[in-house]
Structure formats: structure tokens, C-alpha cells
C-alpha positions as CSV (number, residue, x, y, z in Angstrom):
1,X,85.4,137.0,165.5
2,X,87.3,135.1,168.2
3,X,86.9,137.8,170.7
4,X,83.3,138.1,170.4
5,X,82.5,134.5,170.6
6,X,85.2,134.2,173.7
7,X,82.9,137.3,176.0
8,X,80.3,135.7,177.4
9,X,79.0,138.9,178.1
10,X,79.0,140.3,174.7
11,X,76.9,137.3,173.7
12,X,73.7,139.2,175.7
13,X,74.4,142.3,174.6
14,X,71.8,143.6,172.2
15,X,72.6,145.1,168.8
16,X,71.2,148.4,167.8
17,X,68.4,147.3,165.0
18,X,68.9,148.8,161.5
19,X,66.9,148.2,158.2
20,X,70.2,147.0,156.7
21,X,70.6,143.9,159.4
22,X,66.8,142.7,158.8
23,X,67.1,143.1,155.2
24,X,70.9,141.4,155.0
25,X,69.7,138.4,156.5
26,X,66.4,137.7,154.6
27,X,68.4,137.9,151.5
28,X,71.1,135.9,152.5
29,X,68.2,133.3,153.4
30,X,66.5,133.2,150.5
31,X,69.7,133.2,148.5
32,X,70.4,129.6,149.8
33,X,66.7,128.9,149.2
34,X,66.5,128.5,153.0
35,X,63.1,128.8,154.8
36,X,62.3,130.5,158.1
37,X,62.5,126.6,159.5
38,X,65.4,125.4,158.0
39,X,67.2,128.4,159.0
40,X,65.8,128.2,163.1
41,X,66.9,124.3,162.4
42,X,70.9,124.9,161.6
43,X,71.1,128.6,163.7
44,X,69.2,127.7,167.0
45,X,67.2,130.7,166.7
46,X,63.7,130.6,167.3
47,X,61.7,130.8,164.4
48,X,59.7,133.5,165.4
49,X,62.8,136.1,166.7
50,X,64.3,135.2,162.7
51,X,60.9,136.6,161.8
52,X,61.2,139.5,164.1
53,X,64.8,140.5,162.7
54,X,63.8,140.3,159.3
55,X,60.9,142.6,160.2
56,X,63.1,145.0,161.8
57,X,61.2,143.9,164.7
58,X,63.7,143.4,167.5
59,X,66.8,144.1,168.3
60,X,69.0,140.8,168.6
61,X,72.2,139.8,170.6
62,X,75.5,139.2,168.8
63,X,75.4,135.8,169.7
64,X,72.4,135.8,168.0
65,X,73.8,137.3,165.1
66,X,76.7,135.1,165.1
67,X,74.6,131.9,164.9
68,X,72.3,133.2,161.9
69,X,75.6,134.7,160.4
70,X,77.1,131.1,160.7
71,X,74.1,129.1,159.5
72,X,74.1,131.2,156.2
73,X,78.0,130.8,155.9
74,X,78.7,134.1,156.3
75,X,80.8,136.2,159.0
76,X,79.3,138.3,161.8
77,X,81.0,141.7,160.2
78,X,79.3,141.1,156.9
79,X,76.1,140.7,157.9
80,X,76.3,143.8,160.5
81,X,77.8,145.8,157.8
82,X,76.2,148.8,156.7
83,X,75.4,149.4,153.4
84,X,74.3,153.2,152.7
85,X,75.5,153.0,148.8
86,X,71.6,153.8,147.1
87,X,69.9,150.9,145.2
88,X,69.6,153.5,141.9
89,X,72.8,154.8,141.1
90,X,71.4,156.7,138.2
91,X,68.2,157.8,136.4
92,X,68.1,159.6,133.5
93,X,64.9,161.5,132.2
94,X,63.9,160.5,128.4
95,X,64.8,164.7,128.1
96,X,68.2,163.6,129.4
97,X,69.4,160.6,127.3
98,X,71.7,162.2,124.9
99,X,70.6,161.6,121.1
100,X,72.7,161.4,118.3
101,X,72.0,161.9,114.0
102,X,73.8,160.5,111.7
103,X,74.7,162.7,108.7
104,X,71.9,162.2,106.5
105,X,69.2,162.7,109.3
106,X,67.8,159.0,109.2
107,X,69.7,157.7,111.6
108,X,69.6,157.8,115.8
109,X,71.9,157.2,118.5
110,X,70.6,157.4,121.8
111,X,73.4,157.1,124.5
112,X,72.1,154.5,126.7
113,X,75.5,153.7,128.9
114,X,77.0,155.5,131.6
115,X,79.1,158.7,130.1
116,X,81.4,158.3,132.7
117,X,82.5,155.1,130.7
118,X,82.7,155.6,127.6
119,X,86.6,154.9,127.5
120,X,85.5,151.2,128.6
121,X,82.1,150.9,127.4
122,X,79.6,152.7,125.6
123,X,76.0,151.5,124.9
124,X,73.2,152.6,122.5
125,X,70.2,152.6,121.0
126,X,69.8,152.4,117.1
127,X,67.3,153.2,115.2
128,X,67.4,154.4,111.5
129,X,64.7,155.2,108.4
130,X,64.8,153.6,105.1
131,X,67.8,154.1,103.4
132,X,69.5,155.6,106.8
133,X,73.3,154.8,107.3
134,X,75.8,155.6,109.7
135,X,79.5,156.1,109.0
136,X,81.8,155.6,111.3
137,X,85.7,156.1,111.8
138,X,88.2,153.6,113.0
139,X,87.2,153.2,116.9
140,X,90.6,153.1,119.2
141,X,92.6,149.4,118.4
142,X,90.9,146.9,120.4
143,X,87.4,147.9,120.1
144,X,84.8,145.3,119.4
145,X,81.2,146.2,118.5
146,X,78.5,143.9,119.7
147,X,74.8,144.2,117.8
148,X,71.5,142.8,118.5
149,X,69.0,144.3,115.3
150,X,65.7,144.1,117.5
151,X,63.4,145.0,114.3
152,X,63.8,145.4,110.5
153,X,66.9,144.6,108.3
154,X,70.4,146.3,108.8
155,X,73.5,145.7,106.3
156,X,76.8,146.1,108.1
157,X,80.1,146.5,106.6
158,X,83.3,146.3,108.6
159,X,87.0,147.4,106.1
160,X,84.5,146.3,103.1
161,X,83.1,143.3,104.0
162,X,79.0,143.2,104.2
163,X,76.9,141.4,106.2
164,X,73.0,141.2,106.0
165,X,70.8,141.3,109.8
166,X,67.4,140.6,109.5
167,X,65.2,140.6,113.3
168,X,66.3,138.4,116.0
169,X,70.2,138.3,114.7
170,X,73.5,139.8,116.2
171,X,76.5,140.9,115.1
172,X,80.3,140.9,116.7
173,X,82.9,142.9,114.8
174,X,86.2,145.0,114.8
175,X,85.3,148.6,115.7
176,X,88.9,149.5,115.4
177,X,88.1,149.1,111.5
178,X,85.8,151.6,109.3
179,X,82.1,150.7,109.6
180,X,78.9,151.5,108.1
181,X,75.2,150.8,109.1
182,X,72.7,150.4,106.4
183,X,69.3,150.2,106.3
184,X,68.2,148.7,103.0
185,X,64.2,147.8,104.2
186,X,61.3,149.5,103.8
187,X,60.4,149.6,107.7
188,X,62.7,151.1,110.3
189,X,65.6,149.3,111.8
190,X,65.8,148.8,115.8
191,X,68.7,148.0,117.3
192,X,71.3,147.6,120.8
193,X,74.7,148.2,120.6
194,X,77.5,147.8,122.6
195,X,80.9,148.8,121.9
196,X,83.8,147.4,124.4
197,X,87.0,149.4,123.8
198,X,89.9,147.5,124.9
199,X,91.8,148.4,127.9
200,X,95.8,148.8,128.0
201,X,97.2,146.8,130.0
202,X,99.6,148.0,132.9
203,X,102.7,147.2,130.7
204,X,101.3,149.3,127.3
205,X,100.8,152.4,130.0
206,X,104.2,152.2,131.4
């Protein structure tokens, strides 16, 4: 940072214009709620080159960039760095979102989360018939299920212990425990579930 503010003659030299640069500083603007004029007003850059650089329409000078970097409180090397990483990481087909049945046919679990995760995190969605249930085994220790029942009724029963969902309610409870999802309505049951497994920790590895 030093160095470049210190050349005088790296202060004229022009940067090579890439989406990322015009695109870094409009959203840093507009992150601080900051409008072309109040930006020219603490930078010192004309209005209308701000314009220009956000439009990937001109290719400014790192002292140009410095000043904008500084009036949006960031550093020069952030705001030139280049991001190629993709804004979609992932899309998934609806022919390629895994689906699971439960034993007696009524009940579906489509695999909504990543299944590169699923030692941290796994996410689906629920849906079961009348009378559907789902059994589950003792998730590894840790493990806590989180439930949101988007439609119908569900009863769910943790080591014994039954609780009635009706629309609109959630759910927290051990995983690490036998479970059981019930649907005891006459209308199908919608739900989201998460399920966050705990992590060991650096001493339970060693």
C-alpha cells in the first residue's frame, strides 16, 4: 500500500479494466448505502468516471482506485482482487435430487443439502401420506434435528417422548436418540429438515 501511494508515477498509470473491478466497487457502494454523489464527495473522483468504472467503462489509475478503495474503507488489493470462483456453485436437476422412501412407501425424503456434507450437515425435504412414518436409528452423538412442518400435522417422538406439529410449528431435538415421524392427519404432511451432526473437536480426534 505504502509503495504505491509513495510513486508518483504509478498514481497515472492506468489499470487494465475487468468486470470484477466495476462490479467490486458498485457493491461495495451500495453496501454502505452510498450514492454516486456521496461517493465522488469523500473519494475526489468525478462523478461521472465512478459511473464509468462501474460500467466497465474506462479504465482508471491506481490512484484512482486507491481513493474509491479508501472512501469505501476498504484496501486497494481487495477491491483489484479477482474473483473467478462462479456465482452458482451447484444446480441440481429435479431428475437429480436424490429421493428417499421410508419403509412403508408413504413417506419421502428428498436430499436437499450438499452430499458432500452430509458428515456436518444434511438437509431435506419431507413429505409423507396419511398414516406414513419414518423410523430412524440413533444419528452419531451430537446430532440435533431441526424441523419446520410447512403443511398438515406430524407427531414426533424422540427415546419415547411424543410431540404433536400442526402448520407453521418447529421442532429441535436429539437425533443421537431413536426417532419416529408420524403422520396422524388425513392430508399430507410437508416439511424441512435439517440435521446438524456435531463435529469432534481437535482434542476427541487426537
Amino acid at each position: 500500500m505504502s509503495t504505491r501511494r509513495g510513486r508518483k508515477s504509478g498514481d497515472a498509470q492506468a489499470i487494465d479494466m475487468t468486470p470484477a473491478l466495476g462490479k467490486t466497487i458498485q457493491r461495495l457502494r451500495k453496501a454502505y448505502n452510498m450514492s454516486l454523489g456521496e461517493l465522488s464527495e469523500q473519494s475526489g473522483v468525478a462523478k461521472s468516471i465512478i459511473s464509468q468504472i462501474e460500467r466497465n467503462e474506462t479504465n482508471p489509475t491506481i490512484g484512482t482506485v486507491y481513493r474509491l478503495s479508501r472512501a469505501l474503507d476498504t484496501t486497494i488489493d481487495e477491491v483489484l482482487k479477482h474473483d473467478d470462483d462462479p456465482n452458482f456453485v451447484e444446480v441440481q436437476t429435479k431428475s437429480g435430487v436424490p429421493i428417499l422412501e421410508s419403509q412403508d412407501g408413504l413417506c419421502r425424503l428428498a436430499i436437499a443439502g450438499p452430499l458432500n456434507l452430509v458428515d456436518q450437515l444434511q438437509w431435506y425435504d419431507f413429505q409423507a401420506r396419511p398414516g406414513g412414518a419414518l423410523e430412524s436409528d440413533p444419528h452419531p452423538p451430537g446430532t440435533v434435528e431441526h424441523l419446520y412442518l410447512l403443511k398438515g400435522e406430524l407427531e414426533v417422538t424422540c427415546d419415547g417422548e411424543t410431540r404433536l406439529l400442526r402448520t407453521g410449528e418447529s421442532v429441535r431435538f436429539r437425533g443421537d436418540r431413536p426417532h419416529r415421524l408420524f403422520n396422524p392427519g388425513t392430508d399430507y404432511a410437508h416439511a424441512t429438515m435439517v440435521l446438524v451432526l456435531r463435529q469432534m473437536a481437535s482434542s476427541d480426534a487426537s
